[in-house]
C-alpha positions as CSV (number, residue, x, y, z in Angstrom):
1,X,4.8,-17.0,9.9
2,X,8.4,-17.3,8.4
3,X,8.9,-20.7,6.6
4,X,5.4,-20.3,5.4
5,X,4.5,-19.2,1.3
6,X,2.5,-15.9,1.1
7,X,-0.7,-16.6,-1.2
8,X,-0.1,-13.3,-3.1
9,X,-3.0,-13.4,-4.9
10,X,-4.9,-13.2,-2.0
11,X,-2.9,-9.9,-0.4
12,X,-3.1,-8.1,-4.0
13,X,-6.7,-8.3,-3.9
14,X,-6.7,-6.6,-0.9
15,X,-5.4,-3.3,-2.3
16,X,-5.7,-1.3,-5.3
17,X,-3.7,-0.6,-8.2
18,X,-1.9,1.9,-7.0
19,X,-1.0,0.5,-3.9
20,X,2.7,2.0,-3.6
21,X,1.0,4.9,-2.6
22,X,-1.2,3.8,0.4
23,X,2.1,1.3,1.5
24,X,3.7,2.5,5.2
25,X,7.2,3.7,4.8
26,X,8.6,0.7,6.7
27,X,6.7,-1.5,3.8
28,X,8.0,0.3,1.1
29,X,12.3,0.5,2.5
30,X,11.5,-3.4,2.3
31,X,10.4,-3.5,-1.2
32,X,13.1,-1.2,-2.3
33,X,15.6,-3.3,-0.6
34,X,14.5,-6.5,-1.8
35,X,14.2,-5.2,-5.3
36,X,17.6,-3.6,-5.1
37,X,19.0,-6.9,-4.2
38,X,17.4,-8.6,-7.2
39,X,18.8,-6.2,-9.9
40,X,21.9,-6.6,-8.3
41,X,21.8,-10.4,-8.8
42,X,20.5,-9.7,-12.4
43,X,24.2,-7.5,-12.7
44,X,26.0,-10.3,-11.7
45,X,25.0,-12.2,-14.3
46,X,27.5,-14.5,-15.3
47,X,29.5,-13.6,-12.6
48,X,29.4,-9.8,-13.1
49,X,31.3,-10.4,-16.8
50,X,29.0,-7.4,-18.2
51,X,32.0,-5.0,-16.9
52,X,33.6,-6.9,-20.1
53,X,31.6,-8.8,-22.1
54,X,29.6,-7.2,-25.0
55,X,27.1,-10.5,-24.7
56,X,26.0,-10.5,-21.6
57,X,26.1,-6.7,-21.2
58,X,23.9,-6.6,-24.2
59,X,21.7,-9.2,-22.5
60,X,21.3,-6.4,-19.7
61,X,20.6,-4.0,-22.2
62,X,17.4,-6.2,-22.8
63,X,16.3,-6.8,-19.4
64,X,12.6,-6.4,-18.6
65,X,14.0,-4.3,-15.2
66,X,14.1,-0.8,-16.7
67,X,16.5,-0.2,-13.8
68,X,19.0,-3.2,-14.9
69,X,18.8,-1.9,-18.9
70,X,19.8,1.8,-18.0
71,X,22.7,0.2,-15.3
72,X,24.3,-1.7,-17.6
73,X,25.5,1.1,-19.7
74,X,26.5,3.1,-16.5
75,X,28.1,0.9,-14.8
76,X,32.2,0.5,-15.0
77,X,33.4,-1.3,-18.3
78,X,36.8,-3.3,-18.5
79,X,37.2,-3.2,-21.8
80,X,40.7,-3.1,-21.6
81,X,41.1,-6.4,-19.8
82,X,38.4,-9.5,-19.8
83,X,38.2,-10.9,-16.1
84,X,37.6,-7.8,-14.2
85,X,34.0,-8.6,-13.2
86,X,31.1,-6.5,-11.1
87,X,31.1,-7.2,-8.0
88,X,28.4,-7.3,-5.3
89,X,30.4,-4.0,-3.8
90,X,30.3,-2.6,-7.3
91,X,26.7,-2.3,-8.4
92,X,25.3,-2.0,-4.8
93,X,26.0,1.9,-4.4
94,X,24.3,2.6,-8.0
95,X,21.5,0.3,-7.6
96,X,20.7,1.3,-4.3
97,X,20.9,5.3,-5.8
98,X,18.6,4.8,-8.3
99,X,15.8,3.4,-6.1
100,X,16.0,6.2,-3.5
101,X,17.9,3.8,-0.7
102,X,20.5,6.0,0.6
103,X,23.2,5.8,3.5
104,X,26.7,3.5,3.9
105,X,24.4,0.8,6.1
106,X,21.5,0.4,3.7
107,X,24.3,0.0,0.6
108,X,26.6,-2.7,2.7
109,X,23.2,-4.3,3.6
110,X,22.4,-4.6,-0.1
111,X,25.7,-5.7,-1.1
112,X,25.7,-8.5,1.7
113,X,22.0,-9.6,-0.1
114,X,23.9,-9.7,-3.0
115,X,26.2,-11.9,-2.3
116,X,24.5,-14.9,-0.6
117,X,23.5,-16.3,-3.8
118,X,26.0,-15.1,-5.8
């Protein structure tokens, strides 16, 4: 029921450790896309300044998302010029790449995700 929290605790009992493994494909494009959409937001930091700014890129570098720490090196740098941020359209297409999610749709989905917070 939508609106409604989800006593996790309860659900992870339900399944073992390894539950990635036993989750239906439908279940696990979810995940994916919900986690790309959080390491995207975690990019964005400080409005996406980590394209230029050695602090917050270096804030990045120390992310607990293994996926965040190794983005933030690949990711476009500005160095030449402070103000030209990360966008949502900017670290969609490589987040989304290195969780498997592939295909124009699933990326603009992303990036849309992205940005309502944002």
């Amino acid at each position: 029921m939508e609106g409604r929290p989800v006593n996790r605790d309860a659900l992870a009992a339900e399944y073992p450790p390894d539950w990635l493994t036993h989750a239906p494909p439908a279940a696990l494009d979810a995940i994916a896309r919900a986690t790309a959409v959080r390491i995207g937001r975690e990019l964005l930091t400080d409005s996406g300044a980590g394209a230029w700014d050695y602090e917050v890129r270096d804030m990045l570098r120390a992310s607990t998302s293994p996926t965040v720490r190794a983005l933030a090196d690949r990711l476009p740098q500005a160095f030449e010029r402070a103000g030209k941020n990360w966008t949502a359209d900017t670290v969609a297409a490589p987040v989304c790449a290195a969780l498997g999610l592939s295909g124009e749709g699933v990326r603009r989905a992303v990036a849309d995700a992205i940005r309502v917070d944002v």
